[in-house]
N, C-alpha and C positions, 0 to 999 in steps of 0.2 A: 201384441206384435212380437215381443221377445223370444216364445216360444211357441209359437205354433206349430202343427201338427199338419200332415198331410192326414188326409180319410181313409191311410191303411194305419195309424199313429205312429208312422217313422217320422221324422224332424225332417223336414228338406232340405236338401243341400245343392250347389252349383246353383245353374241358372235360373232353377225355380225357383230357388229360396233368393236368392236377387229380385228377382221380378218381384217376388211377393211382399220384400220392404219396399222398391220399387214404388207399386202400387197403393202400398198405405197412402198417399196423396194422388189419389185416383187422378181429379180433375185434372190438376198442372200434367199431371205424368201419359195421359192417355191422350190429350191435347198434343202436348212434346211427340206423342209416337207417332200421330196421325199426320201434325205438320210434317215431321221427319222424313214419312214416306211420303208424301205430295211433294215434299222440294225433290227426295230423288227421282220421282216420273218428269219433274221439270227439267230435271238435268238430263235429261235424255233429248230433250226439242231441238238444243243444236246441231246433236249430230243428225238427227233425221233431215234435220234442217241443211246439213250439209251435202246429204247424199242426193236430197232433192236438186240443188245447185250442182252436183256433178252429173247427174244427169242433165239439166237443161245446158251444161257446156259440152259432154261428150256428144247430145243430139243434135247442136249446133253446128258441132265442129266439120270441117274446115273452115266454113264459112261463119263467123262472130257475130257477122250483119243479119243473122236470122234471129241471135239471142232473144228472147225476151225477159230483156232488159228487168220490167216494172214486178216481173215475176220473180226473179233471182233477188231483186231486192227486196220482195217482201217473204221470201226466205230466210233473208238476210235477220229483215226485222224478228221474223217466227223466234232467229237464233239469240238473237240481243232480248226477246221477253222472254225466252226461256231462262236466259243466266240471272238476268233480274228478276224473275219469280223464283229461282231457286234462293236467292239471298234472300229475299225476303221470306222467306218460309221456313228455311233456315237458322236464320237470326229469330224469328218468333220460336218456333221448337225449342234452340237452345235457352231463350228466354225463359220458354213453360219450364222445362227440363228443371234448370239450376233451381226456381221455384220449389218444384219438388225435390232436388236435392237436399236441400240446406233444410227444408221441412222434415224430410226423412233421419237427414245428419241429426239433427235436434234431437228429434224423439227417441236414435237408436243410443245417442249418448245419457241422454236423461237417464233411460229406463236401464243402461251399464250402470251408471253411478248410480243407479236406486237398489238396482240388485246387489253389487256388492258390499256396499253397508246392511246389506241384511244377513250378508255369507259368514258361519263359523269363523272367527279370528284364526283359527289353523291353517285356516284356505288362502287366508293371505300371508301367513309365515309359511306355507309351501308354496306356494307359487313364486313369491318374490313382489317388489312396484315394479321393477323392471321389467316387468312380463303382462303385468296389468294396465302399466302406465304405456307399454307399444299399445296393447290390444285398441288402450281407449285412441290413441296420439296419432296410430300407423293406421291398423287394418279398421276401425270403422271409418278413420277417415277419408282412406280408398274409396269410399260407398258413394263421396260426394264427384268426382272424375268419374266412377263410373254412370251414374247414373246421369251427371248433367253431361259427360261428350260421349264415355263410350256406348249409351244405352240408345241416344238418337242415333251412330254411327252404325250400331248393330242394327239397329230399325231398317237405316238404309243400306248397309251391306246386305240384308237376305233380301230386299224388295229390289235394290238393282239388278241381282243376277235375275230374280224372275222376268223385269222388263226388259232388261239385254237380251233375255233367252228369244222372248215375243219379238224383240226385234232384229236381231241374226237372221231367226227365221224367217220371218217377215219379207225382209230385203230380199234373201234367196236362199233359199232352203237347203240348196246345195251347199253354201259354205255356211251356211247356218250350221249344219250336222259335221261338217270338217271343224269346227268353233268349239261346235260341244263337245268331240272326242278331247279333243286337246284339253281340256276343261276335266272331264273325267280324267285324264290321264294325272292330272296335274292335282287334283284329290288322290288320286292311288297314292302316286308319290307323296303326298303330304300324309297321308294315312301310316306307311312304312314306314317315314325318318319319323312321324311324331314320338314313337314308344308309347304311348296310349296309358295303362296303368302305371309302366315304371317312371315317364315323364310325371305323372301325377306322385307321384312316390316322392321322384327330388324335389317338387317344388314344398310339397307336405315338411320334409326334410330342411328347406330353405328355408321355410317360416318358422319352424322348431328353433334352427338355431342361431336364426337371427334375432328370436326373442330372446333367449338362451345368453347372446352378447350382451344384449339390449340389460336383462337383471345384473351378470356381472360387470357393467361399465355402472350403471346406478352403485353398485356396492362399493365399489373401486373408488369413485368420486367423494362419495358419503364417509370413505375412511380415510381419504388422503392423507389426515393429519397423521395417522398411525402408518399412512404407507411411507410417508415421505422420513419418520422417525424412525423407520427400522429399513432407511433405503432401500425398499422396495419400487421395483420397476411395474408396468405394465406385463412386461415379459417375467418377470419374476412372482408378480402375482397369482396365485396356481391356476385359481378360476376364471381368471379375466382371458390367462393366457391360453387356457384349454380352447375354452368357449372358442377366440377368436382363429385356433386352429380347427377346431370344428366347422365353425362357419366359413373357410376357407375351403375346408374339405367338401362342405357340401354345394357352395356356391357355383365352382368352376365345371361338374357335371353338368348340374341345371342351368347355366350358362351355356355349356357349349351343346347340351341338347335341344337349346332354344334356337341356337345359331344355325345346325344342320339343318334343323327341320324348316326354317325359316330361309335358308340359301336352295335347299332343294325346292322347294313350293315356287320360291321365285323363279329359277332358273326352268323351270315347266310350266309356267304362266307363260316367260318371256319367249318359250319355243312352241306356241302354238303358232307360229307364222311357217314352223313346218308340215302342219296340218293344210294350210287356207293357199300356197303358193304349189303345192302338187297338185290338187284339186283345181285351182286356177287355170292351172296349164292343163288338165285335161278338159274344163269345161273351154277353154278357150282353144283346142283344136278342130274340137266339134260344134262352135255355137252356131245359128243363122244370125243371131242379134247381138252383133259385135259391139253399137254404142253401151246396149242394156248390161253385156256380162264385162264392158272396160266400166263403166259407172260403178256396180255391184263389189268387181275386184278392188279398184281403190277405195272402194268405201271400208270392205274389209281391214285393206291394209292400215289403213288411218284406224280402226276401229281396235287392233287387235292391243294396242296400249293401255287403252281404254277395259278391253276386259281384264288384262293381267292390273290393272288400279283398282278396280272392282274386287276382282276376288282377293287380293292384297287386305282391302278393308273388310272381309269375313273374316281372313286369319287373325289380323290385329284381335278383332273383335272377340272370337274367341279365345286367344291365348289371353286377355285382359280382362276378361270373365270368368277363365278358369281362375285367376291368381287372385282377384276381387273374391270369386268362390269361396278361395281356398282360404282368404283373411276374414273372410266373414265367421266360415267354417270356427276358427280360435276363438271369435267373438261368443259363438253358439255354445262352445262350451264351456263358458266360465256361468253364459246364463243358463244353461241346463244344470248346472251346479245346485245342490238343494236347498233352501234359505231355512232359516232356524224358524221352527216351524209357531206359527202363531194360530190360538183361536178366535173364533169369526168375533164372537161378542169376547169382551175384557171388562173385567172385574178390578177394582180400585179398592186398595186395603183399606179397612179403615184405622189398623193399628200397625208401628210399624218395631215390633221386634221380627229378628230374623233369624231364624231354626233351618238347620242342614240335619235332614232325617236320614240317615244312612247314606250317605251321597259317597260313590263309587264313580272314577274320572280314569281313563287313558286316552292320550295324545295318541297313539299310536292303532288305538284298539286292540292292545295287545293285556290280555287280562292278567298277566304274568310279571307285566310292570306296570301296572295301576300305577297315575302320578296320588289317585287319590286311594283309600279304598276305608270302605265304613266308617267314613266322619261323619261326626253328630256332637253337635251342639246348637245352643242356643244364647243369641246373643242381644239382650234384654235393652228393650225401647228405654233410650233415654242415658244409658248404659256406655263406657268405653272398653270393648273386648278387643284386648290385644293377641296379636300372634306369633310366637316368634318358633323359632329352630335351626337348626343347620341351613345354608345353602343347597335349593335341590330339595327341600325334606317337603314340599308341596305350598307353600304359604299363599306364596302368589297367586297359584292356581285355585284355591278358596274363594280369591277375592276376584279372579277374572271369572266364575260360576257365577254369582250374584246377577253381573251387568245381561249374563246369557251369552258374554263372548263365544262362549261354549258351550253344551246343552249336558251335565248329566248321563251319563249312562243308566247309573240306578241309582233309586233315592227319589229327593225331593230336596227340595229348596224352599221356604215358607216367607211369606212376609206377611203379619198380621193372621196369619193363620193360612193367606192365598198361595197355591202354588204359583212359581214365578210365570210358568208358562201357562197357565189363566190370565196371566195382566198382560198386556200389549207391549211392544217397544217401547213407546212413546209414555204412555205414562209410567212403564218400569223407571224410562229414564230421568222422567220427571221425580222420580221416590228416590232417587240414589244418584248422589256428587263422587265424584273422584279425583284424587290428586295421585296421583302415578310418579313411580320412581323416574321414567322418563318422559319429562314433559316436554310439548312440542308448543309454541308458538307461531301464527300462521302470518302469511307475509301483510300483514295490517296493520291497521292504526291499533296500540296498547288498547286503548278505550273499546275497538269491539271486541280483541282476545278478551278483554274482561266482561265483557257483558255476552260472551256465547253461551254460556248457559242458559240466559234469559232474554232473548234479544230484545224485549219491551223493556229492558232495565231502564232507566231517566239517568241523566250523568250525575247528578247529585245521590242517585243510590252506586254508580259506579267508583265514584271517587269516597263514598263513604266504604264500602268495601276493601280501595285499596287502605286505608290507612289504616281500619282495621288490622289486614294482611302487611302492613308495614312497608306497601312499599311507594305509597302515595311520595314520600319526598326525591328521592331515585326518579321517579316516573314526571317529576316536577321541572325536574331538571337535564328531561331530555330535550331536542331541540324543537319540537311541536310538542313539548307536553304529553298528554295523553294522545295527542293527532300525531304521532308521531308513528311512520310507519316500522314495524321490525323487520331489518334486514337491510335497508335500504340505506343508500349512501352511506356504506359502514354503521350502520347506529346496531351494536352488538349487547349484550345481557348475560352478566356471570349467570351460574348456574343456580345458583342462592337468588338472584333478582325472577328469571326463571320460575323459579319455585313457589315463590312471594306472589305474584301473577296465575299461576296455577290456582292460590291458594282463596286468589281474591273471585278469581273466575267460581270456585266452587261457593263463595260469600253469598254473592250474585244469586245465583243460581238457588241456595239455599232450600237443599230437599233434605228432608227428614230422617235421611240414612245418607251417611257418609267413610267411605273405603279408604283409607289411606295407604298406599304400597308404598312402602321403604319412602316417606314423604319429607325426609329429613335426610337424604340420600346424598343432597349437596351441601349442606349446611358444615360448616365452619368458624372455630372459636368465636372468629367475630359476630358472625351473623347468625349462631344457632339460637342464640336469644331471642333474635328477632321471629326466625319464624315459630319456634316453639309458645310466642305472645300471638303469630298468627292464626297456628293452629286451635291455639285455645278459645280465642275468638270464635273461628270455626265450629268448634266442635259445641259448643254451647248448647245442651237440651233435644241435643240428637243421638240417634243409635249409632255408634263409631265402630267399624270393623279397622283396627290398626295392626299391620303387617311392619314390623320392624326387625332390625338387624341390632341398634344399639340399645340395647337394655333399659341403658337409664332414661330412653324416653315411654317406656311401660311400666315404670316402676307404680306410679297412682293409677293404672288401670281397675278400675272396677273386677275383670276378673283375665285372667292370662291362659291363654289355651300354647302348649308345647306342640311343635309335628316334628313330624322324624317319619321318614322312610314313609310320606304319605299316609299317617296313622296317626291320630290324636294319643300323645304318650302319658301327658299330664295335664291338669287343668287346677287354677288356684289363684290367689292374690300373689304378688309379687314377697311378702312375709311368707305367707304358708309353703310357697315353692320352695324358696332359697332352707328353709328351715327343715326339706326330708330330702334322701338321698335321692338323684334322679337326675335325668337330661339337663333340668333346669340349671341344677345348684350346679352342673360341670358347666354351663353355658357363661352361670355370671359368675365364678370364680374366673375362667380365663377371660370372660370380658375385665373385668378389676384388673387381674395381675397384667391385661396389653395397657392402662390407663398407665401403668405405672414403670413398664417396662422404658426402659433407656440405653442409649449407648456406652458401652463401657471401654472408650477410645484409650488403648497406651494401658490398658488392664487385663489380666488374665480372666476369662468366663470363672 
C-alpha cells in the first residue's frame, strides 16, 4: 500500500491516490459510499414531497374545502420518512466510513514507522523530527477526517447535483435549464478565481513551510536550555525566526486565495434566483395553467437554497481533497525514499571478527570530501580495537558503517568473513550492541530501557545487568524502583546514570560484537570508576570497536588504530605508538600536558 504504482508506473496522486488508501478497507469503505449516496437520494423526498403539497393547495385554491386533506398528509408523511431514512443511512455510512478510517489510519502509520527505521540515518539528520514527526502527527492524520466525513460528503456532493439535476428538470424543464445556466455560470466563475496550478503551488508552498516551522520549533524547544543561557528569544533565534516568517509569507496568499475563490462561488450560487425569476415572469405571461406554473415557481424559489447548499458541499469537498492530496502527497515522499537495501535470503556469521576492506564513505557524495576513504582494518574476535584521532578525522562514522546506519560507497565491511549486507537488519542487529556518546532513554519504566535489547529478558537477568553496569543502587532508589517511569513527575538522571543504563541495556542484550562511541563521554572523577568497572563487565570476550577521545581509556587496548582526515594514519599498542614519531605521540603528549595544565591566578604565564 505504501507505494503503489498506477499501470503507466507513475505514483498517484490527488484524488486517486486517496481513493486508493481509501479502499485498502474495501468492505467498510464501499458500504460508507453506497449508504452515502442512498441517504442523499433520501434527502431529496421532502422537497419533492413539498412540491407535491404545493400543488394540491395552489389546485385547491380559493376554495381550501376541495383540499385533499389525507393526500397532503401523506405527503407530509412521504417528507417525515424521507428525513428519517436519511439519518439513518447517514449515521450507518459514517459508521462503515470511521471503520475504515481508523483501519486505514493504522496501516498507513505502521508502514511510515516501518519505513523509516529502515531509511539511511542521513535522511533523518536532513530532514529533521520536526518534519517527520508533522508528516506522521499532521498529514496522515488528515486521512482519517477525510475519509470518515469528507469522503461520504464528496459521495453525496457529486450524487446530489445529479438528482437535483433529474429533478429541476423533472418539475419543469423550463426553469430546470434557467437552474442549470446559473450553475454553469457559477463553475465559470469558480473556475477563474480558483487559480488552478498557481492555487496548487501556494498550498504545496503552505505545507513546505509549515513543516519547515514545525522542525525549527522541535529544535527550538530541544535547546531551550542553551537558548535561555545565551538569552535567546524566539525572534532571536535565526531559524525558528526565518521559518516563522516564511510561513507567514506563504500562509496569507493561500489564505486569501481560498477566500476569493470561495466568496465568488458563493456569491454565483446565491444569484441563480436571477436566472429562475426572469424566466418566471416570462413563462408566467404566457401560461394557460396558471395553478401548474405558480406551483412550479414556488417550488423553485424555495429550491434555489437548496442547490447553492449542494454545490457549496462539492467545493468544500474538493478544496478538502486537494489539501488531504497534497499532505498525503509529503507522506509519498518520504516512503518513496529508498531503504538500505537488504537481500531476500540472510546469512548468519558464524565467526565474529570484523574487517573494513577498503571502505570509502561521503555524507554528501561528494568524492572530494570523503568523511571516509581506503580504511582497512581488521578487528579481531574477542579482541578490544580502539580508535582515536582529532575531532572531525571520521571515528564515528566507522562505527555508524558497522550498524548500516549508512551503506558504503566502496569496500566492504566483513563480519566473520559475511559481508554486512548479506546479513539482514535483524540479525545484523542482533551481532552488534551499542553504547553511543548520546544516549536516549525512552519515556518508560527503567526496567523495559534495560531490557530493549532483549525484550524476553526475566528481571532477575535485568537487574543482574544493572549491577554489573553499576547502577542497580541509583536505580534502587528511585521512587518505583526499576517501575519507575523516566521523565515523569520530575524523576530526571545525570548524564553518568544515563550512561550506566545504556551500558546495562547493552548487558541485556549481550551480542558478540560491541561499538562503543565516545561511551565515557559523561563520566566524571566520581563516577568514571564506576563506569569504566561497567564497561569491563561489558566488554568481556567480545569483539570491541572502541571510539574514544580520552586516551587513557585505550591505553590496554589490544591494538589502537589513529584517523585523521578520514584516513587510517597509524595502527599499534598504546607502547609501540607513543614510542615513534606520529599523530599518536602528539595526541597523548597534549592529552598529559591538559591533565596537568592549571590556573596560574595572581602569576605571570
Amino acid at each position: 500500500m505504501a507505494k503503489k504504482e498506477s499501470q503507466e508506473g507513475k505514483p498517484k496522486k490527488g484524488l486517486p491516490r486517496l481513493m486508493e488508501l481509501a479502499m485498502t478497507q474495501k468492505v467498510p469503505m464501499a458500504g460508507g459510499m453506497i449508504l452515502s449516496a442512498l441517504a442523499t437520494i433520501a434527502s431529496f423526498l421532502p422537497y419533492l414531497a413539498i412540491y407535491f403539497i404545493i400543488q394540491e393547495i395552489v389546485g385547491a385554491y380559493p376554495d381550501f374545502s376541495l383540499l385533499d386533506v389525507p393526500k397532503v398528509l401523506g405527503y407530509g408523511g412521504m417528507a417525515l420518512g424521507g428525513v428519517l431514512l436519511n439519518v439513518l443511512l447517514y449515521t450507518a455510512s459514517v459508521a462503515l466510513s470511521h471503520i475504515a478510517a481508523y483501519g486505514t489510519l493504522y496501516q498507513c502509520k505502521i508502514n511510515y514507522v516501518s519505513h523509516i527505521t529502515k531509511l539511511p540515518l542521513g535522511y533523518h539528520l536532513k530532514m529533521g523530527s520536526g518534519r517527520l514527526r508533522k508528516i506522521m502527527d499532521d498529514n496522515i492524520e488528515s486521512l482519517e477526517g477525510f475519509i470518515a466525513h469528507d469522503l461520504p460528503n464528496m459521495i453525496s456532493a457529486f450524487v446530489a447535483p445529479v438528482v437535483m439535476l433529474v429533478l429541476v428538470f423533472a418539475v419543469d424543464w423550463r426553469f430546470g435549464l434557467a437552474a442549470f445556466v446559473g450553475i454553469i455560470v457559477s463553475f465559470l466563475v469558480y473556475g477563474v478565481t480558483s487559480g488552478g496550478s498557481k492555487t496548487k503551488k501556494l498550498m504545496e508552498d503552505y505545507q513546505v513551510s509549515l513543516e519547515d516551522m514545525s522542525n525549527a520549533s522541535v529544535e527550538y524547544i530541544r535547546g531551550i536550555a542553551v537558548v535561555k543561557a545565551f538569552r535567546q528569544t524566539a525572534f532571536s533565534f535565526k531559524r525558528l525566526h526565518d521559518s516563522i516568517k516564511n510561513y507567514t509569507k506563504t500562509v496569507i496568499p493561500y489564505s486569501l486565495s481560498q477566500e476569493l475563490m470561495t466568496a465568488a462561488f458563493t456569491a454565483a450560487l446565491n444569484g441563480i434566483y436571477l436566472f429562475i425569476i426572469p424566466v418566471g415572469i416570462w413563462i408566467g405571461g404566457s401560461t394557460n395553467d396558471y395553478p401548474s406554473f405558480v406551483a412550479s415557481f414556488i417550488f423553485y424559489l424555495i429550491f434555489v437554497p437548496v442547490i447553492a447548499s449542494i454545490l457549496m458541499k462539492v467545493l468544500y469537498a474538493s478544496v478538502n481533497a486537494m489539501q488531504v492530496g497534497n499532505a498525503v502527497e509529503h507522506m509519498d515522499q518520504v516512503l518513496a525514499e529508498p531503504e538500505i537495501a537488504e537481500k531476500k535470503t540472510s546469512q548468519k556469521p558464524a565467526a565474529y571478527d570484523v574487517v573494513y576492506d577498503d571502505v570509502t564513505f561521503s555524507y554528501a557524495e561528494d568524492e572530494a570530501n570523503a568523511a571516509l576513504q581506503s580504511v582497512s582494518f581488521t578487528a579481531p574476535q574477542g579482541k578490544v580495537t580502539a580508535i582515536v584521532g582529532p575531532s572531525g578525522g571520521g571515528k564515528s562514522t566507522i562505527a555508524s558503517l558497522l550498524p548500516r546506519f549508512y551503506d558504503v560507497e566502496q569496500g566492504a565491511i566483513r563480519i566473520g568473513g559475511l559481508d554486512i549486507r548479506d546479513i539482514s537488519t535483524g540479525d545484523l542487529m542482533d551481532t552488534v550492541s551499542f553504547v553511543f556518546q548520546d544516549n536516549f532513554l525512552f519515556k518508560q519504566s527503567i526496567f523495559e530501557n534495560i531490557r530493549m535489547g532483549r525484550p524476553e529478558a526475566t528481571e532477575e537477568e535485568v537487574i543482574a545487568a544493572a549491577k554489573a553496569a553499576q547502577c542497580h543502587e541509583f536505580v534502587s532508589e528511585l521512587p518505583q524502583g526499576y517501575q519507575t517511569i523516566f521523565g515523569k513527575d520530575g524523576v530526571k538522571l545525570s548524564g553518568g546514570q544515563i550512561q550506566r543504563i545504556s551500558i546495562a541495556r547493552a548487558i541485556v542484550k549481550n551480542a558478540p560484537i560491541l561499538v562503543l562511541d565516545e561511551a565515557t563521554s559523561f563520566s566524571d572523577p566520581e563516577n568514571e570508576h564506576l563506569i569504566q568497572q561497567a564497561l569491563s563487565e561489558l566488554m568481556k570476550g567480545k569483539t570491541v570497536i572502541m571510539i574514544a577521545h580520552r586516551l587513557s581509556t585505550v591505553r590496554n587496548a589490544d591494538q589502537i588504530l589513529v584517523v585523521d582526515h578520514g584516513r587510517i594514519v597509524q595502527s599499534g599498542t598504546h607502547n609501540e605508538l607513543v614510542a615513534q614519531e606520529g599523530r599518536y605521540q602528539d595526541l597523548w603528549n597534549n592529552y598529559t600536558r591538559a591533565l596537568t595544565w592549571k590556573f596560574n591566578i595572581g602569576k605571570e604565564a
